[in-house]
DRENDO-1510 file (C-alpha; in Angstrom, 1 decimal, always signed):
<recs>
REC; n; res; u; v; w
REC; 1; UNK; -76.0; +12.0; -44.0 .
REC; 2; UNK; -73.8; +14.3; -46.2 .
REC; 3; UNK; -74.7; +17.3; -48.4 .
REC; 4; UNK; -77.2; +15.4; -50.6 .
REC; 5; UNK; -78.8; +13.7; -48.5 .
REC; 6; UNK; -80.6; +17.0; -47.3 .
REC; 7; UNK; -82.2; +17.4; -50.8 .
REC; 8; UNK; -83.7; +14.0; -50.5 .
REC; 9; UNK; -87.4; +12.7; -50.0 .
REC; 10; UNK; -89.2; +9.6; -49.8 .
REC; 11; UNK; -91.1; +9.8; -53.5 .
REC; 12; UNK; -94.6; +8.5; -52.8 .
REC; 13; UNK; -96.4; +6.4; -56.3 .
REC; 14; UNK; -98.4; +8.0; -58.6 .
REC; 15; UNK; -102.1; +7.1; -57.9 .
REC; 16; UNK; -103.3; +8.4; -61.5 .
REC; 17; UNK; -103.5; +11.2; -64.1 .
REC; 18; UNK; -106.9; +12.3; -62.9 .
REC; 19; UNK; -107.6; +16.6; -62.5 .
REC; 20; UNK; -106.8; +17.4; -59.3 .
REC; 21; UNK; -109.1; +20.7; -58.8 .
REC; 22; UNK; -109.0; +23.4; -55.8 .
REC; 23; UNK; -111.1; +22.4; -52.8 .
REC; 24; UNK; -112.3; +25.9; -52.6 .
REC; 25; UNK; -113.1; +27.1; -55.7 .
REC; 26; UNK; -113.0; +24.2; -58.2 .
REC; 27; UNK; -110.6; +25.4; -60.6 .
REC; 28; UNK; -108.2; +22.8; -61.9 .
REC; 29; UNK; -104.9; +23.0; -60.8 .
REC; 30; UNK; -102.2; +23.3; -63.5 .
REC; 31; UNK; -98.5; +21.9; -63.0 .
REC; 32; UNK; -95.6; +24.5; -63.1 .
REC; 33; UNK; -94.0; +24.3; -66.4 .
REC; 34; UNK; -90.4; +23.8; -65.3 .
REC; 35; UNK; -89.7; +21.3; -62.3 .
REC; 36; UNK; -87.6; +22.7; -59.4 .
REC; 37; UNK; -84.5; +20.7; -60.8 .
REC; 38; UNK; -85.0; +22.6; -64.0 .
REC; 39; UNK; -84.7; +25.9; -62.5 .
REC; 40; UNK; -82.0; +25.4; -60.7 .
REC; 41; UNK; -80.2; +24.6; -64.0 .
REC; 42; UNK; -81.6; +27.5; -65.4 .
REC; 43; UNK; -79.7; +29.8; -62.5 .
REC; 44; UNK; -76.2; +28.0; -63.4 .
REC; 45; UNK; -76.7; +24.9; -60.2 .
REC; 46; UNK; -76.2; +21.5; -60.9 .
REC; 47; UNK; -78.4; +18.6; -60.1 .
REC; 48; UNK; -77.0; +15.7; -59.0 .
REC; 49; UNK; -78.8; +12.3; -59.4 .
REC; 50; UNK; -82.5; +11.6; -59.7 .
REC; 51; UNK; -84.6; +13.0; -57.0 .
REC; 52; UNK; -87.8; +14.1; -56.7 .
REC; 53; UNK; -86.1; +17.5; -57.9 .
REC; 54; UNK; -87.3; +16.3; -61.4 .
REC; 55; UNK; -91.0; +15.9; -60.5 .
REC; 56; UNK; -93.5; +18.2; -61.6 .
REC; 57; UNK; -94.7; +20.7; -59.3 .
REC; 58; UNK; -98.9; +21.5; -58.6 .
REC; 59; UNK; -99.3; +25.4; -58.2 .
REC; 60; UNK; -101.0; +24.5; -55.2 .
REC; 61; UNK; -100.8; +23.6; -51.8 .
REC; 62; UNK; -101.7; +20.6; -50.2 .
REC; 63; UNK; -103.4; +19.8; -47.1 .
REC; 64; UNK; -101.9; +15.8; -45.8 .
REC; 65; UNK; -104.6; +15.8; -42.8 .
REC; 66; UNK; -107.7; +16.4; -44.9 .
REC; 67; UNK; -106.2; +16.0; -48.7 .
REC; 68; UNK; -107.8; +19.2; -49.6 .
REC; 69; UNK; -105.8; +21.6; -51.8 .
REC; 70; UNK; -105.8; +25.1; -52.8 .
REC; 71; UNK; -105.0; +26.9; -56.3 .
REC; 72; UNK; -103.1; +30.0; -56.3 .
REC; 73; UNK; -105.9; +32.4; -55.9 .
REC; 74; UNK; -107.0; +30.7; -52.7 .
REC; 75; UNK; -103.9; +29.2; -50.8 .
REC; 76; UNK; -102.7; +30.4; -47.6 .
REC; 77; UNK; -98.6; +30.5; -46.6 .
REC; 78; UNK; -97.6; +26.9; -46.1 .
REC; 79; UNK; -97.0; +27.6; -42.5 .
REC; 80; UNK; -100.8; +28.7; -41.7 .
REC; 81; UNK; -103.0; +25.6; -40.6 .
REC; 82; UNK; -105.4; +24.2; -43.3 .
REC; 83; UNK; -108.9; +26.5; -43.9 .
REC; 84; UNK; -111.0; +23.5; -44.7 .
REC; 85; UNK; -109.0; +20.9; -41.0 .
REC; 86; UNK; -107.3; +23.5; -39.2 .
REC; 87; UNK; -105.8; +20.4; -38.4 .
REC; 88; UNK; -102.3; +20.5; -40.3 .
REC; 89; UNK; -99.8; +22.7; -41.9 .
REC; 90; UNK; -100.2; +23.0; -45.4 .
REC; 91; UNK; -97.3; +21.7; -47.8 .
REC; 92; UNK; -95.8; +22.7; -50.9 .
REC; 93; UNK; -97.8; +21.1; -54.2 .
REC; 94; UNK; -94.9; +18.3; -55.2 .
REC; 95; UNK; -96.3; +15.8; -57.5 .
REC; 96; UNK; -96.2; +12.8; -55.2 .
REC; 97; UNK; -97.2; +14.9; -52.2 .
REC; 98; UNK; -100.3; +15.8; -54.1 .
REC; 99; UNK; -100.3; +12.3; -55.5 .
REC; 100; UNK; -100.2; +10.8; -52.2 .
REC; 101; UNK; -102.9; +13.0; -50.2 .
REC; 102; UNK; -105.2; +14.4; -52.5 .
REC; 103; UNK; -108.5; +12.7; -52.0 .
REC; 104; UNK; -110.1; +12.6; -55.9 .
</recs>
Protein backbone atom coordinates (compact mmCIF):
# COMPACT_ATOMS: atom_id res chain seq x y z
CA UNK A 1 0.00 0.00 0.00
CA UNK A 2 2.93 2.44 0.80
CA UNK A 3 2.92 5.79 2.60
CA UNK A 4 0.40 7.48 0.30
CA UNK A 5 -1.76 5.29 -0.07
CA UNK A 6 -2.95 5.88 3.60
CA UNK A 7 -3.98 9.50 2.59
CA UNK A 8 -6.21 8.15 0.01
CA UNK A 9 -10.11 7.85 -0.37
CA UNK A 10 -12.58 6.81 -2.83
CA UNK A 11 -13.97 10.49 -4.02
CA UNK A 12 -17.75 10.04 -4.30
CA UNK A 13 -19.48 12.63 -7.50
CA UNK A 14 -20.84 15.74 -6.79
CA UNK A 15 -24.71 15.54 -6.85
CA UNK A 16 -25.19 19.46 -7.12
CA UNK A 17 -24.42 23.00 -5.80
CA UNK A 18 -27.64 23.04 -3.78
CA UNK A 19 -27.43 24.57 0.28
CA UNK A 20 -26.85 21.97 2.32
CA UNK A 21 -28.46 23.27 5.78
CA UNK A 22 -28.18 21.75 9.49
CA UNK A 23 -30.77 19.09 10.28
CA UNK A 24 -31.19 20.55 13.59
CA UNK A 25 -31.34 23.98 13.43
CA UNK A 26 -31.59 25.00 9.68
CA UNK A 27 -28.67 27.15 9.31
CA UNK A 28 -26.77 26.78 6.15
CA UNK A 29 -23.62 25.26 6.36
CA UNK A 30 -20.68 27.22 5.03
CA UNK A 31 -17.44 25.39 3.50
CA UNK A 32 -14.03 25.99 5.31
CA UNK A 33 -12.14 28.57 3.51
CA UNK A 34 -8.93 26.70 3.02
CA UNK A 35 -9.12 22.83 2.04
CA UNK A 36 -7.13 20.39 4.26
CA UNK A 37 -4.40 20.23 1.42
CA UNK A 38 -4.08 23.93 1.79
CA UNK A 39 -3.25 23.87 5.29
CA UNK A 40 -0.91 21.57 5.33
CA UNK A 41 1.03 23.81 2.87
CA UNK A 42 0.42 26.51 4.98
CA UNK A 43 2.43 24.51 8.07
CA UNK A 44 5.50 23.83 5.58
CA UNK A 45 4.07 19.82 4.38
CA UNK A 46 3.83 18.95 0.98
CA UNK A 47 0.96 17.48 -0.95
CA UNK A 48 1.65 15.01 -3.21
CA UNK A 49 -0.81 14.32 -6.17
CA UNK A 50 -4.50 15.02 -6.37
CA UNK A 51 -6.50 13.69 -3.68
CA UNK A 52 -9.48 14.47 -2.07
CA UNK A 53 -6.99 16.66 0.09
CA UNK A 54 -7.94 19.45 -2.27
CA UNK A 55 -11.72 19.20 -1.72
CA UNK A 56 -13.55 21.66 0.16
CA UNK A 57 -14.47 20.90 3.55
CA UNK A 58 -18.38 21.46 5.19
CA UNK A 59 -18.00 22.77 8.89
CA UNK A 60 -20.17 20.09 9.63
CA UNK A 61 -20.61 16.67 10.29
CA UNK A 62 -22.30 14.16 8.54
CA UNK A 63 -24.47 11.42 9.44
CA UNK A 64 -24.07 8.29 6.28
CA UNK A 65 -27.08 6.17 7.95
CA UNK A 66 -29.67 8.95 7.92
CA UNK A 67 -27.81 11.85 5.66
CA UNK A 68 -28.61 14.26 8.34
CA UNK A 69 -25.88 16.84 9.23
CA UNK A 70 -25.00 19.13 11.94
CA UNK A 71 -23.47 22.87 11.79
CA UNK A 72 -20.92 23.71 14.26
CA UNK A 73 -23.26 24.94 16.98
CA UNK A 74 -25.02 21.65 17.09
CA UNK A 75 -22.59 18.73 16.16
CA UNK A 76 -21.54 16.14 18.40
CA UNK A 77 -17.61 14.48 18.38
CA UNK A 78 -17.44 12.30 15.30
CA UNK A 79 -17.20 9.29 17.41
CA UNK A 80 -20.74 9.81 19.31
CA UNK A 81 -23.61 8.00 17.34
CA UNK A 82 -26.00 10.28 15.21
CA UNK A 83 -28.80 12.47 17.46
CA UNK A 84 -31.42 12.36 14.78
CA UNK A 85 -30.45 7.65 13.89
CA UNK A 86 -28.47 6.74 16.70
CA UNK A 87 -27.71 4.43 14.11
CA UNK A 88 -24.07 5.44 12.93
CA UNK A 89 -21.01 7.29 13.71
CA UNK A 90 -20.93 10.57 12.50
CA UNK A 91 -18.08 11.61 9.89
CA UNK A 92 -16.05 14.47 9.25
CA UNK A 93 -17.94 17.10 6.58
CA UNK A 94 -15.60 16.33 3.30
CA UNK A 95 -17.28 17.62 0.26
CA UNK A 96 -18.08 14.33 -1.40
CA UNK A 97 -18.97 12.68 1.99
CA UNK A 98 -21.50 15.32 2.29
CA UNK A 99 -22.16 15.17 -1.44
CA UNK A 100 -22.70 11.54 -1.31
CA UNK A 101 -25.11 11.22 1.94
CA UNK A 102 -26.75 14.37 2.44
CA UNK A 103 -30.38 13.85 1.70
CA UNK A 104 -31.48 17.57 0.05
Amino acid sequence: MGLFGLFRRNVAKKKTEKEIKCSKCGRIIPTSKTSIADDIRLGGGIVVGGTSLDSAMYECTICPSCGSAFCLSCQRPTSDPCPKCGKSNLSPGFADLVQKYYKF
